[in-house]
C-alpha positions, 0 to 999 in steps of 0.5 A: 434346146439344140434341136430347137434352134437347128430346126428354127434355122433350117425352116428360116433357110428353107423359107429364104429359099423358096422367096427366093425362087419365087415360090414365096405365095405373096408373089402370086398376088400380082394382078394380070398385065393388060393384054393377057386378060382372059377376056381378050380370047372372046373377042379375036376377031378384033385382035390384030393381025401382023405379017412379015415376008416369013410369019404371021401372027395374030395378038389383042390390040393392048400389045405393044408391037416391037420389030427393032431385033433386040436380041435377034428377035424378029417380033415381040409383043410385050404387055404394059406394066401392071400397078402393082410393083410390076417390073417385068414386061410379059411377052411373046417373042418370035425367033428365026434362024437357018439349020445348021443341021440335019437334026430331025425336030425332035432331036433339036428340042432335046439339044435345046433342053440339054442347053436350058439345063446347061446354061440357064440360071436354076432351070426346072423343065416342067414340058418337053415333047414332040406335040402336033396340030393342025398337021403341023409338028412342032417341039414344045419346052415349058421351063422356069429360070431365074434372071436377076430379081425375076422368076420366069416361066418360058414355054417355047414351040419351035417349027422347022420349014424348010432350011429355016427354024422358028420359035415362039416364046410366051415369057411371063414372071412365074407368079401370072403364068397361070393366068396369061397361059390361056391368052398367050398360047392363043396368040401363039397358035394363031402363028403361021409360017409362009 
């Protein structure tokens, strides 16, 4: 009878815990906010195209646009809410700021990711390397944290140019990842340094 009971508990807790971090396979019933429909990358030549005086950048027409540098930040572009119970603005965020040192790229990627590990709320790295394209090199982080009622994924490239560090951050709730990955590191990959 004892060993019922111990085991009735432990499953009760294990099945807490993984609600609680949002593994729980009701989550992954939310629908896919606007802008991140898969059939917005058949039509990129309708996307719009933003520029700054550092970056541009190219995202489907539904994003809402923010400039305001709430948390520094010198661009995001944040899907409307589903109607679904939907909480969480998904979005893609455009980050700069100077080097503060001569760390070559790859050695700053791992001082990020010992910081994600260090400072985040429940991290679990799922990526991080040194990737290339187009000729350029750039430091990709993909990791999930916890931030009060929401599991996030984050999958983060960062580029040096010059004296100058950039980053681009595509940040959805873990239950749609799978489904705006495809449209969010296709904006992603439209961004250029000037």
């Amino acid at each position: 009878m004892k060993q019922i009971v111990s085991r009735s508990i432990i499953l009760i807790v294990m099945g807490c815990f993984l609600y609680g971090c949002g593994k729980y396979n009701g989550d992954k019933k939310r629908n896919t906010a606007e802008g991140f429909d898969k059939s917005v990358t058949k039509s990129e030549d309708e996307w719009v195209l933003y520029r700054s005086k550092d970056f541009s950048i190219q995202f489907p027409p539904l994003f809402k646009v923010d400039t305001s540098g709430y948390r520094k930040t010198r661009l995001i572009l944040c899907s409307e809410l589903t109607d679904d119970g939907d909480m969480y603005e998904d979005n893609i965020a455009v980050f700069i700021k100077d080097r503060e040192n001569s760390l070559s790229l790859e050695a700053y990627g791992k001082q990020c990711e010992g910081e994600i590990m260090k400072y985040t709320e429940s991290p679990e790295l799922m990526n991080s390397s040194l990737k290339k394209k187009d000729g350029r090199e750039y430091y990709e982080i993909i990791y999930s944290e916890s931030q009060s009622t929401f599991r996030l994924i984050r999958e983060q490239r960062i580029q040096f140019s010059g004296k100058k560090m950039y980053s681009v951050t595509l940040t959805c709730e873990d239950a749609v990842f799978d489904q705006c990955r495809n449209v969010g590191e296709a904006i992603m990959s439209t961004f250029t340094i000037k």
